[in-house]
N, C-alpha and C positions, 0 to 999 in steps of 0.2 A: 694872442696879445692884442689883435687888431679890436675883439670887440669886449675883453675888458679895458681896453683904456673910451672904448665908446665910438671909436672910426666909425666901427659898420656897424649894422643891426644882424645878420646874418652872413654868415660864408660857408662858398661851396671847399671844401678837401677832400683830395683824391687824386691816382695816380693812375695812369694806362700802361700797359705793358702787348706790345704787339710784334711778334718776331715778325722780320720782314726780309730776312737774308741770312742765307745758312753762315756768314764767317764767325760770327762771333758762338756757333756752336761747336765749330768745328775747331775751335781754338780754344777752348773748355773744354771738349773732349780729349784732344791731346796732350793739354793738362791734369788729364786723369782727375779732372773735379767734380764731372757730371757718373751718376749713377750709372753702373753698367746693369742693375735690374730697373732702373726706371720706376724707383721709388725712394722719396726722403724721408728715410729713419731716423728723425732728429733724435740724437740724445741717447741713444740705442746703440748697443756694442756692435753692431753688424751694419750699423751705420760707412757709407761707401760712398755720398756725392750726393749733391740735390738734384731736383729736376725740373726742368727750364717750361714757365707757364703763359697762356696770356692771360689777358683780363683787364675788366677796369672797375675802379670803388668810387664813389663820390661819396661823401660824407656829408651830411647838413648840421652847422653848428649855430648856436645861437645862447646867449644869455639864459640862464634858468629862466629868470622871470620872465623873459619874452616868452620863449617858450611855452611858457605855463600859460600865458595872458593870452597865447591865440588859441592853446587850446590841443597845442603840436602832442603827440604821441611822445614819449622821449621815450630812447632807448639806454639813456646811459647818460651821468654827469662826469665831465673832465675837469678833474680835479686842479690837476695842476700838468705842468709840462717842464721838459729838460730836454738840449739840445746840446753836443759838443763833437769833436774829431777825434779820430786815433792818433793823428801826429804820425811820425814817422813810425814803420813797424818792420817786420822782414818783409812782409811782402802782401797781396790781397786776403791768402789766406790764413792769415795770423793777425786776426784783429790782437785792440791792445785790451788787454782785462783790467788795468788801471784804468783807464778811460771808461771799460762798459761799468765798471765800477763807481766811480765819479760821477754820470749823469745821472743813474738810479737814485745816488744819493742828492742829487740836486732835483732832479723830479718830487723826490721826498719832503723834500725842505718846502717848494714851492707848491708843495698839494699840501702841505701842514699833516705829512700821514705820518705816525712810528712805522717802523720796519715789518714791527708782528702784525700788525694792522692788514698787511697786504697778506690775499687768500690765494691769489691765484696771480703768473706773471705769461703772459703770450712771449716768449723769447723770440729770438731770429732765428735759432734754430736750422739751420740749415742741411742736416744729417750730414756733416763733414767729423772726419775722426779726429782733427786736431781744433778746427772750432768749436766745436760743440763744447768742449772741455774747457774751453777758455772761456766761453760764458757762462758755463754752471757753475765755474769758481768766483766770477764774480756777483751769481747774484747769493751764494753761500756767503761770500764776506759782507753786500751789502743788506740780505734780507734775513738771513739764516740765522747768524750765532747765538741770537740770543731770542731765538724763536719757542717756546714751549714745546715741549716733543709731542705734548697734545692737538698743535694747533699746524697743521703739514703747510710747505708753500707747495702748488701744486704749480707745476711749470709743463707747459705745451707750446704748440709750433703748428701752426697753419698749414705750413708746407706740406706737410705728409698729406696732407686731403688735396692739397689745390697744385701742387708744386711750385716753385721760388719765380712768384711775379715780377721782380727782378724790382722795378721804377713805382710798383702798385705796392708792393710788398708789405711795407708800412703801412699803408691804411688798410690793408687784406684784414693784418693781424689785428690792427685797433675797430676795423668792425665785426671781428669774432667773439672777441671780447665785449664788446658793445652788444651782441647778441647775447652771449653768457650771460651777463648781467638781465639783459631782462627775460632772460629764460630758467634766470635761478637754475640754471646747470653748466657744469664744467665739464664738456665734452670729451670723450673719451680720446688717448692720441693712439692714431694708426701706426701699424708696425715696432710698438714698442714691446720689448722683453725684460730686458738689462739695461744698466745705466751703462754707457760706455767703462771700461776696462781703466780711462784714463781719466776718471772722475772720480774726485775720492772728494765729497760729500761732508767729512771732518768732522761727521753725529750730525752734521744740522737734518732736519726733518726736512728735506726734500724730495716730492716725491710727482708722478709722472700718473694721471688716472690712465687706468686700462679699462674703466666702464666710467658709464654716465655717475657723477656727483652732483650731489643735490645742493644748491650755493643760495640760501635764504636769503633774503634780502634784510640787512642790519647784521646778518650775524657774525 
């Protein structure tokens, strides 16, 4: 927002994620949240808890045209953006699917895209057997129903490769995607088989690559 209204010429985004003290693992495990194999099967029926990462992403943004005018590499244009809460819900692990619903559709609005328009979505993903289900339903009601059975949304999750950088998380996934794009390929997702048991899909063509996709650039 800062540099379409003109604030700044350029900003760094990015997130760190650094364990520094075993309490809060140990209080997620006895939560039965974190994986007892030590891998996140986002999306995956065998899906069992995420697994806890560090790391850190910066991101460099900038105005197309500046961009272009020095000369920068780009990786990727940001269309638009959408930001909101879950509100009250049962508890951490029960996000709200109206909500992840709602900002999909306002990110839409504000990047001026249709729904079929989108090829590919980086989820949160988190390989939980009761989240995961609440965000495939809501991007089936926001991207899905009225998507051509020829034209797949392919949905994937960072996690399985890197595990859940918890603070970095968000920019992990936005610059995987920011890769995808200018690698014209949609990466393959680790550990996927099956859609979760408790994901019922409703015909929309959603679907999960289990090998490299070839992602054109316009198409």
């Amino acid at each position: 927002q800062s540099l379409r209204s003109g604030e700044c010429r350029m900003a760094l985004a990015g997130g760190v994620n650094v364990i520094l003290a075993p309490e809060a693992t140990v209080a997620l495990s006895r939560s039965k949240m974190l994986s007892p194999e030590g891998r996140c099967k986002a999306f995956d029926d065998s899906a069992d808890g995420f697994v806890r990462a560090e790391g850190c992403v910066v991101l460099v943004l900038k105005r197309l045209s500046d961009a272009t005018a020095d000369g920068d590499r780009i990786l990727a244009i940001v269309r638009g953006s959408a930001t909101n809460q879950d509100g009250r819900t049962s508890g951490l692990t029960v996000p709200s699917g109206p909500a992840q619903e709602a900002v999909i559709r306002q990110a839409l609005a504000d990047a001026g895209v249709r729904p079929d328009e989108v090829d590919f979505v980086e989820a949160h993903g988190t390989g939980t057997s009761l989240g995961d289900p609440i965000e495939a339903h809501a991007l089936v009601a926001a991207l899905g129903r009225q998507r051509p059975a020829d034209k797949p949304l392919y949905v994937g999750s960072v996690k399985a490769n890197l595990g859940h950088l918890e603070a970095a998380a968000g920019a992990t996934g936005l610059l995987k995607a920011a890769l995808a794009l200018s690698r014209e390929t949609i990466p393959p997702q680790l550990y996927f088989r099956r859609w979760n048991r408790n994901i019922d899909l409703k015909g929309a063509p959603l679907t999960v690559a289990v090998a490299p996709v070839r992602w054109s650039r316009g198409a």
